[in-house]
N, C-alpha and C positions, 0 to 999 in steps of 0.2 A: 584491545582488539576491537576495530569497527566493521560490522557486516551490513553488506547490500544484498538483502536478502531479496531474491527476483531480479537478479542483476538486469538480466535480457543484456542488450550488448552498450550496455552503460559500462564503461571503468572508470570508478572514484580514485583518486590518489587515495592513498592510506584506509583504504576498505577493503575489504576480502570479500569478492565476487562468488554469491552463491545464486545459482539458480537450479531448475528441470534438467535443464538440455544444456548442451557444449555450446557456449556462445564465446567471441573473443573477448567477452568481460568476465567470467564465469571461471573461477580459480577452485570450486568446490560444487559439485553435482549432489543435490538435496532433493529432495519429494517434500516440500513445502505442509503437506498433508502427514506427514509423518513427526514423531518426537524430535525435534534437530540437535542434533550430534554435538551439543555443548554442554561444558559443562553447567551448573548450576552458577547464578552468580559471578559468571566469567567473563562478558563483554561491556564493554567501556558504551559503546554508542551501535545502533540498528536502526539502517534506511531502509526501508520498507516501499517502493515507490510502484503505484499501479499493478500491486498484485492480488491484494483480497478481494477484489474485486471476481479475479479471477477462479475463488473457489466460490463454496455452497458455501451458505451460512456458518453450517455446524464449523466446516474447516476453516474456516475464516476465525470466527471466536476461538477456537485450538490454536492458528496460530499464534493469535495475540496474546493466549494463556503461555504458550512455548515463549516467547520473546521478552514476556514477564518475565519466564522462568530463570532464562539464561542473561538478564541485563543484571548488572552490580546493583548496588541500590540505590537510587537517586540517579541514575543513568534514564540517559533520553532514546527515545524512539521519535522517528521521521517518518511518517506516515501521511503517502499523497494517493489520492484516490478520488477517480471522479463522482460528481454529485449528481442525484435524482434529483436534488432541487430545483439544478439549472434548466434539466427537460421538465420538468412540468411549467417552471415559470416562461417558455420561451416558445413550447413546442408550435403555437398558435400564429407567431409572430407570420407576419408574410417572408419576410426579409430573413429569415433562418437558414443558414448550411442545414439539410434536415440528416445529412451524409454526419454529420458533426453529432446531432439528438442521437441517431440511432446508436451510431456506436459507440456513448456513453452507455445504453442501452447492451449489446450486445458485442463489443468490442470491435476492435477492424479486421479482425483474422485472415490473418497473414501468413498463421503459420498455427499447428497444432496447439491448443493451449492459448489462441490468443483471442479468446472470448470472455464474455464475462458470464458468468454462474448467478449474480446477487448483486443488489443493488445498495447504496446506501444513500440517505439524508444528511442533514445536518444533526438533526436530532439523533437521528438512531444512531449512528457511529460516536459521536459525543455519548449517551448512554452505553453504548460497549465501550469504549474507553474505559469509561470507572468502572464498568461491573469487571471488566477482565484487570483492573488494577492501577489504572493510570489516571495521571492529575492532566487536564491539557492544562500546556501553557501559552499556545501561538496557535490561533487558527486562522485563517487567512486563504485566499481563492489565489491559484497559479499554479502553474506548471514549475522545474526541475529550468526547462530551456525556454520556459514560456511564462514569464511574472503575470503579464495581464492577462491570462486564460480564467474566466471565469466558471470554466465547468467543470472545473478540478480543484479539491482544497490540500492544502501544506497543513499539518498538523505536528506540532510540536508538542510531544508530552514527558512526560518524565516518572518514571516507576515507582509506586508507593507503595 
């Protein structure tokens, strides 16, 4: 079983759409802040795209403890989320969308929940990685529909 957890209204072939709220990607309604309703060692693969962002630290680290929990072993997690690196390296630039800085910053809220709570680095989310369990194996700058997007990283890890 593969879950996209924070679906929003992304549908993956062969994923099981969980998010907050009723989206038409969304096959399973979760509180993302909460224990998620799998079992132990039950999922095959977890896409994770532009959601921890959207919590507070603490829940953001409980997620990534929850996704441990419930990955098989040696099973990968997908993990895309935008970078404090790219606003601090850019913010100065003349030539900057600053619409683009901020809401890495604060997200584009559009709708309830679609802000961001916490921010991450390069370094700090590589460091939660291993403390919450995970080896990276792929890290790299881009978007899901956007490869050359430099303010967001693709993270490929796998659960050890």
């Amino acid at each position: 079983m593969k879950l996209n957890l924070g679906c929003g209204n992304l549908r993956i072939e062969g994923y099981i759409g969980v998010d907050f709220r009723e989206t038409k990607a969304s096959d399973l309604i979760m509180d993302l802040t909460e224990p998620l309703e799998f079992k132990n060692n039950s999922i095959d693969e977890v896409l994770c795209a532009h959601v921890i962002e959207h919590l507070v630290k603490a829940d953001g680290i409980n997620l990534l403890r929850e996704i441990h929990r419930i990955l098989k072993p040696d099973s990968v997690l997908h993990l895309h989320l935008p970078l404090i690196d790219y606003l601090i390296e850019n913010c100065y630039r003349p030539d900057m969308d600053h619409f683009q800085l901020i809401s890495i910053l604060y997200g584009i809220q559009r709708y309830k929940g679609d802000y961001h709570k916490y921010g991450y680095t390069t370094k700090t989310i590589s460091a939660l990685l291993a403390e919450t369990g995970f080896k990276i194996l792929e890290f790299k700058t881009g978007r899901l529909n956007k490869p050359n997007n430099k303010n967001s990283a693709m993270i490929r890890c796998q659960k050890i």
